[in-house]
C-alpha positions in Angstrom: 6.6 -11.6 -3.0 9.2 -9.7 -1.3 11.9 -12.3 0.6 12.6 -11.9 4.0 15.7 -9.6 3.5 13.9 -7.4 1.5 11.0 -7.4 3.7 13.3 -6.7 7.0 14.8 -3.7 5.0 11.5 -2.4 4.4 10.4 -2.6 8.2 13.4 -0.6 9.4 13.4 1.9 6.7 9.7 2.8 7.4 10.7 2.6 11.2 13.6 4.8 10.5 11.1 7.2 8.1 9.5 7.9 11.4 12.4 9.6 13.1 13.9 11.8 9.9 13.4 15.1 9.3 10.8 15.8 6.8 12.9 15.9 3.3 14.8 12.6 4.6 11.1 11.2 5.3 10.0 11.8 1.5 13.2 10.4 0.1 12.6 7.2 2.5 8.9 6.9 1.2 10.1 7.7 -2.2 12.3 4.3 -1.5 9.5 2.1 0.5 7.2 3.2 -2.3 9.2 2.2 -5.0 10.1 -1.0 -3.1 6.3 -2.2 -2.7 5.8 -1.4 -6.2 8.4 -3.5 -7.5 7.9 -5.8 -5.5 4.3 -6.2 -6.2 4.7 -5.5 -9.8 7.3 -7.6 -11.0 7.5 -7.5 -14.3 8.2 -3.4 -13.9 11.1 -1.3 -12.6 9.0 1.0 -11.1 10.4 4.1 -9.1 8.4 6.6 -7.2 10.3 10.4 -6.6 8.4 13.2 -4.5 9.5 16.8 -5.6 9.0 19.9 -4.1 7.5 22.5 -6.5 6.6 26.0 -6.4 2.9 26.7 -5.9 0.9 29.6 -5.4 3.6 31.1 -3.5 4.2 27.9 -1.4 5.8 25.0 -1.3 4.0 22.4 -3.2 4.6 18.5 -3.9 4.7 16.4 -7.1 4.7 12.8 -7.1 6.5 11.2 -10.4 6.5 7.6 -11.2 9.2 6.0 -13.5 9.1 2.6 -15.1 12.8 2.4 -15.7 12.4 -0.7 -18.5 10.4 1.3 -21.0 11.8 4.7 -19.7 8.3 6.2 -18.9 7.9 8.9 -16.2 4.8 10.8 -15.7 1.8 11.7 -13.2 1.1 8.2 -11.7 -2.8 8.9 -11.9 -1.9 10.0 -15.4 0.9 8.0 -16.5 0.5 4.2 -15.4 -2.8 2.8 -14.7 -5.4 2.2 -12.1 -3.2 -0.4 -11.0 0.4 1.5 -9.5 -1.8 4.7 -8.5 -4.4 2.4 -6.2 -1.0 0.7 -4.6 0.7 3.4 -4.5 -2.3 5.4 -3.0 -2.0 2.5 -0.2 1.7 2.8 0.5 1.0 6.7 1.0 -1.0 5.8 3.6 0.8 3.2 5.3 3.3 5.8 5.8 1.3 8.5 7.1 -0.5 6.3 9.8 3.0 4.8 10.6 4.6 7.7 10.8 2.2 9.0 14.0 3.8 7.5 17.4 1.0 8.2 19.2 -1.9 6.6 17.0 -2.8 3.0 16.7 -2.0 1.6 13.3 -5.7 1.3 11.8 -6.4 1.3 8.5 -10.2 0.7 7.3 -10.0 0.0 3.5 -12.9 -0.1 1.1 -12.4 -1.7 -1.8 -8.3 -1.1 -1.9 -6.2 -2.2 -5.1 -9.5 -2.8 -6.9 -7.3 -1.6 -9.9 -4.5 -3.8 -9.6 -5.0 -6.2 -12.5 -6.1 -10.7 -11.8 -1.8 -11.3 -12.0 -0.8 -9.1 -9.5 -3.5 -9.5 -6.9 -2.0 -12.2 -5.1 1.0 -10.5 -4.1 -0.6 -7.3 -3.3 -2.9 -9.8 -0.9 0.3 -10.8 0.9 1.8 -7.1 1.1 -1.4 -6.4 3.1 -1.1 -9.4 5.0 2.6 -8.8 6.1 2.0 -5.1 7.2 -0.5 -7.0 9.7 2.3 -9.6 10.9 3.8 -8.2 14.6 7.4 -7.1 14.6 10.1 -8.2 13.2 8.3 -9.3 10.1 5.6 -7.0 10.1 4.8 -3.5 11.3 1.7 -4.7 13.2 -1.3 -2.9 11.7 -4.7 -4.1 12.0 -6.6 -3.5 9.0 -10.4 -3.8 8.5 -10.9 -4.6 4.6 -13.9 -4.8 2.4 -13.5 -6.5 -0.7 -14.9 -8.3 -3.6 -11.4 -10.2 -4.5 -11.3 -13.8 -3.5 -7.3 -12.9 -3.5 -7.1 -10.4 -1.5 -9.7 -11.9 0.9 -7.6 -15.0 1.2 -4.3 -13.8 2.4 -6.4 -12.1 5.6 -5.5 -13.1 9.1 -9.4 -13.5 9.8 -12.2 -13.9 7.3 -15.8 -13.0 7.6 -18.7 -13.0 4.9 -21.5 -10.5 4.8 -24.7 -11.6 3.0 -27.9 -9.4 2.9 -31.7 -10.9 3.1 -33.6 -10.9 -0.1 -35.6 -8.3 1.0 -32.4 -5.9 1.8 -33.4 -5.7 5.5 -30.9 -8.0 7.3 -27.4 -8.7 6.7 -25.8 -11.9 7.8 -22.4 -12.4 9.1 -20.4 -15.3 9.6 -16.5 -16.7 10.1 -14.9 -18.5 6.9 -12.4 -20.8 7.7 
């Protein structure tokens, strides 16, 4: 997991990717991206770049990922696995939200990193955790997540456990400690 240096750095630069104009913003995301995924996949030197590309007589944008070890760069939907694209699909949106001044930092996630493979779950539990932690340390969202991985679960601020009735008419919730 990321130390508290690194974890500082990231705060500020996503603070700071909030008041840049629009190419500086992609290059910082670019950077927080590619700082998340290292972070959470450690055993990879992975590196996120967002191009601008002509399309249908606009602007358009392509995302490349790059695993600098085995000198792979491609589509990350195409390219790496469930596992980088679902983080990476997070991260995107972590940005966006953050990047709104006037909106509350909410995030409701179904399911989130369900790719990410049994080794790297932990820490991609504790990335979600710290983006929850208030300021310095965090940047203060509140998330609402549903999910099936004990991992992920357990590095939430506040627990709770739905069960449904036999006969699928009730559902049951209570506070795990």
């Amino acid at each position: 997991f990321p130390s508290h240096d690194t974890w500082m750095f990231l705060v500020q630069l996503l603070q700071f990717v909030a008041q840049e104009t629009t190419r500086d913003r992609e290059v910082q995301a670019a950077t927080l991206a590619s700082y998340a995924l290292k972070d959470t996949f450690h055993d990879l030197d992975l590196n996120l770049s967002i191009e601008h590309i002509p399309y249908r007589g606009h602007s358009g944008v392509e995302f490349k990922l790059k695993d600098e070890i085995k000198g792979v760069e491609g589509d990350p939907l195409e390219s790496f696995g469930g596992g980088p694209s679902s983080l990476l699909g997070l991260i995107l949106q972590v940005i966006s939200v953050a990047r709104q001044p006037t909106m509350e930092r909410i995030l409701l996630l179904d399911e989130p990193l369900t790719q990410i493979s049994e080794g790297y779950q932990d820490t991609a539990g504790k990335l979600l955790r710290k983006l929850c932690d208030p300021p310095p340390k965090g940047l203060n969202f509140k998330m609402l997540v549903i999910t099936h991985m004990s991992s992920i679960a357990a590095a939430a601020h506040k627990r709770y456990e739905a069960q449904t009735s036999n006969d699928g008419q009730h559902i049951t919730i209570r506070k795990v400690d």
